[in-house]
N, C-alpha and C positions, 0 to 999 in steps of 0.2 A: 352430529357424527357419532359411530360407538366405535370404540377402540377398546383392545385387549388389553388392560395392564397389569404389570408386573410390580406387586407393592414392595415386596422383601424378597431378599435370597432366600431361596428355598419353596416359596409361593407358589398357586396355583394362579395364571392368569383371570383375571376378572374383567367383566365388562361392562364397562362404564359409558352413558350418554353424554356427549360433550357440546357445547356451541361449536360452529364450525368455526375453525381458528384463521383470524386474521393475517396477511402476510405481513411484516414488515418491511423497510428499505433493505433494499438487493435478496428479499426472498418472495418464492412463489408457492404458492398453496397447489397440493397436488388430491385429486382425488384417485385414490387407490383402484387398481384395476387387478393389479394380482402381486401379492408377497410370500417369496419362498420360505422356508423353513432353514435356517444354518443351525452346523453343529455351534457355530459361537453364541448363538442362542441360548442352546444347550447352556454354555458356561456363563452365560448371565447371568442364569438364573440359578445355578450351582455357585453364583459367586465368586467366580472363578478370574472376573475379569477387573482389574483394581480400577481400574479406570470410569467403573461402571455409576451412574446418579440414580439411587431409587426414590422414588416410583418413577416408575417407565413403559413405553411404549414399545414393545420389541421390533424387532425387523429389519431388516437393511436392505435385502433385495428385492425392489419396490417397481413395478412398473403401474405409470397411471399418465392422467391426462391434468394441464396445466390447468388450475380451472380462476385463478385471478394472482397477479404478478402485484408486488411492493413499489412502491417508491425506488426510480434509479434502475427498475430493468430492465433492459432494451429486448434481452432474449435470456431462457426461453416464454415465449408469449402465449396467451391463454388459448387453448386447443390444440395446444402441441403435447405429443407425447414423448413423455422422460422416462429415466430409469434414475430412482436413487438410493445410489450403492454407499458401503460404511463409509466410505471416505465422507463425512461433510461438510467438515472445514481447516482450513488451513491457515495459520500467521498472514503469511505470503511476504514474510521479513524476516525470518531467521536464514541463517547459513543451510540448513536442508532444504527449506523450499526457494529460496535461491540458485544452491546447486540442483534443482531439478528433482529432487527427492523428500516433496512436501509429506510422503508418506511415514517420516518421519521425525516430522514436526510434535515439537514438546507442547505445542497449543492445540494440536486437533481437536476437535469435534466430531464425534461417530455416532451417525445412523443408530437408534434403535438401542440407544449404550450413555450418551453421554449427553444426549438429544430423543425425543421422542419417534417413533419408526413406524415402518407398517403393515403392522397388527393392527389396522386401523380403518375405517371407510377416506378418509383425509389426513394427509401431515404436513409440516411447512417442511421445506429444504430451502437452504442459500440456495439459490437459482447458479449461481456460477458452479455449486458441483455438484450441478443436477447433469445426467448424459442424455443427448438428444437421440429418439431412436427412431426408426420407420415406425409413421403410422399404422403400416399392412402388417409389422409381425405382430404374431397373438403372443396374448400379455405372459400366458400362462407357461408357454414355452419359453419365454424367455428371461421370467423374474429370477430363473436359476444362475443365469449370465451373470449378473451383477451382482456376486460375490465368490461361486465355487467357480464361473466361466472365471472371472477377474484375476480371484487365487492364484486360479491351477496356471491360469498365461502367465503369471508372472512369475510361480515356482519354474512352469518349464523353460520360461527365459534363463531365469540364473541357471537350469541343467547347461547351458552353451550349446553347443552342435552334437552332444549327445546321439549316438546312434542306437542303443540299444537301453529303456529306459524301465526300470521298475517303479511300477506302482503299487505303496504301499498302503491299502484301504480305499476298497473298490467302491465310496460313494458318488457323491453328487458331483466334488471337483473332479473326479478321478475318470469318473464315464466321461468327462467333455477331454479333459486333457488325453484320453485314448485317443477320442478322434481327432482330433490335433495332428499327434502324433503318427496316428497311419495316413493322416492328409499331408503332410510332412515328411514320409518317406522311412520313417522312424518304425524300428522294432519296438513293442511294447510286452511287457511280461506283469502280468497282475498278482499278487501276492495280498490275499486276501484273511479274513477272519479264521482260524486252523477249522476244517469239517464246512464251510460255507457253500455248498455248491450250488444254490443260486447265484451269487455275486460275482462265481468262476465260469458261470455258463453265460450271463449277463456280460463279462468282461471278455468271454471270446464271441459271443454277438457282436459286439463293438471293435473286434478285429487282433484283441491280445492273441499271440501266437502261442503263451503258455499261461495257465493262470491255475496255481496252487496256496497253501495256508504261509502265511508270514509263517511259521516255525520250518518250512522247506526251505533246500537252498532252491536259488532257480537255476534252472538245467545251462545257462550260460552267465560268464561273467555279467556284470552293468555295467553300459558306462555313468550312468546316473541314476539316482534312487528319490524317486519323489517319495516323500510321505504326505500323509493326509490323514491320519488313525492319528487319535491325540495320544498315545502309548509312547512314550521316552526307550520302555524294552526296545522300540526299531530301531533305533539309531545303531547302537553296535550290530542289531544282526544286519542292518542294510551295508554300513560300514564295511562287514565282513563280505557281502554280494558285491562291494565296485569292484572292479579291476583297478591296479595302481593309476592314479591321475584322475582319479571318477570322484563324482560329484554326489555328496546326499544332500539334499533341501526338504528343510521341514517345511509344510505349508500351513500351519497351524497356529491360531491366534494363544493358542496354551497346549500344554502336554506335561504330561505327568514326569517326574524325574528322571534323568538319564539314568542307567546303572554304571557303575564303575566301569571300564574295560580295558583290555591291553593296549599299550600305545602302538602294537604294530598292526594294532585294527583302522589307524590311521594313519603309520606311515605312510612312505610310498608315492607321497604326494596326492592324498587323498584329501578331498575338502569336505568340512561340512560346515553348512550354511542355514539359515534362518530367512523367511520372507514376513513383514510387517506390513502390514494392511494396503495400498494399493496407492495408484497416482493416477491425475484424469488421465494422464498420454498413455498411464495402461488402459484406460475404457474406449479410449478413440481407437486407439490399434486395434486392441482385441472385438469392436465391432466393426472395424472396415473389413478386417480377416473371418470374422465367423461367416460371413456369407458364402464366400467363396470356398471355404474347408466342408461348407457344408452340413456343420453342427446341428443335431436332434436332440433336446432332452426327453430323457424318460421322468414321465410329474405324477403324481395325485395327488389332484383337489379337495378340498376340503373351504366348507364355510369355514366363515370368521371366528363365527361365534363356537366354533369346532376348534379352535386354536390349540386347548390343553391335548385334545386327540391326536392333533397332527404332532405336538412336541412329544409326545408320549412316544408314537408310533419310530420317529428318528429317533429317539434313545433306546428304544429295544433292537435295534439297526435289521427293520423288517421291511424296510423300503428298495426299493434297485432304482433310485435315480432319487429323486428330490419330493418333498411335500410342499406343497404350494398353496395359501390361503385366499380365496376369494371372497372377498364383501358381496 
């Protein structure tokens, strides 16, 4: 197998030949069919991520096919095809994954971070949080789902019944959770990079009704402000965009420092909130609904062994939808 990997922070990934790795009891060896590019990548390998074991195999939004199952796993079985997203493992014994919110289990295990990913032709995943998905959909269009689709469904969960929703940083989560949102009956307003007008023409393609630079106010109150730009600067300007009773959710595994600000930029009953990496019941919902909402990613491919191009090309933020790596 050859996998990309990441020796140190700050590193350029390298590529190495491996034996094809064996699965253990309750995992399944996946062969790689197509893995997105996240910005939590980005902070991997910027160090960003405390959590993080090097050396490592980057990736987490993986789609590929089962190709031999461990000791102990009934399903998913060899020829089925998976998706496996950072979540990858969980206690399944503390008080969080108990109450239903294994996502914030002090034992996790994460895709591409904590555990080997895929930047890879092959990876192992526990089979139980691996997500079962239709054979028919193409790998490429969907490797995006399994961490910015993931994200963005469960940032725009915690916005509530939000009607009129700001997004802040028109990338990869942000294009899926537009269309969400107009499948959902939801105003969208995009607030993008200041001078971006690709990302503003891109965001009213996908049906934002208004899309100008995060340093504009937007032409109506919010009732929620998603973020997505790892900039802490958002918080107080989105802050200052809710209406009393509005919601801002950061969707971001890190983000640079909040700056100080007035506490009446939070009266009022305004909340702000944080989302932590994801739950299987977020992957099952969010792919019995993408069908029906009708979700398209915008992607470019890029071979494997193009990996350092593709991470290049997302940190210059010259993409309008997602980089996705094909072995």
């Amino acid at each position: 197998m050859l996998a990309m990997v990441l020796r140190a922070v700050g590193a350029s990934l390298v590529p190495e030949e491996r034996p094809d790795p064996e699965p253990g009891p309750g995992e399944v060896r996946v062969r790689v069919e197509a893995c997105a590019v996240c910005r939590t990548d980005l902070h991997l390998i910027d160090g960003e991520l405390p959590q993080a074991v090097y050396p490592v195999v980057p990736g987490h939004e993986v789609v590929g096919t089962v190709e031999a199952a461990g000791a102990g796993v009934a399903a998913p079985r060899p020829g089925a095809r998976v998706g496996v997203p950072w979540l990858g493992h969980a206690c399944g014994a503390c008080p969080y994954c108990k109450g239903g919110r294994e996502n914030l289990c002090d034992a996790a295990g994460f895709t591409g971070c904590t555990r080997d990913g895929g930047f890879a032709s092959h990876l192992l995943a526990e089979a139980a949080f691996t997500v079962p998905l239709d054979p028919a959909l193409d790998p490429v269009a969907t490797a995006p789902l399994l961490c910015a689709g993931l994200i963005g469904w469960r940032t725009l969960r915690m916005a509530g019944e939000a009607g009129t929703v700001g997004l802040y940083g028109f990338g990869a989560a942000a294009h899926i959770v537009a269309q969400i949102c107009r499948w959902e009956g939801r105003r969208v307003l995009a607030l993008t990079r200041p001078g971006d007008r690709a990302a503003q023409d891109f965001a009213r393609a996908l049906g934002a009704e208004w899309a100008g630079g995060s340093d504009e106010a937007p032409p109506v109150p919010l009732d929620a402000a998603l973020i997505f730009a790892p900039d802490g600067a958002l918080v107080p300007a989105a802050l200052a965009a809710v209406a009393k009773g509005g919601r801002v959710v950061c969707g971001g595994i890190h983000m640079s420092d909040i700056p100080a600000f007035p506490y009446a930029r939070l009266w009022g009953e305004r909340a702000l909130l944080s989302v932590a990496n994801l739950t299987r019941a977020d992957a099952h919902g969010f792919f019995a609904m993408a069908p029906r909402a009708g979700i398209r990613t915008r992607t470019r491919t890029y071979p494997l062994i193009r990996a350092n191009e593709a991470v290049a090309d997302h940190r210059a933020g010259i993409l309008t939808g997602a980089a996705v790596l094909v072995p």
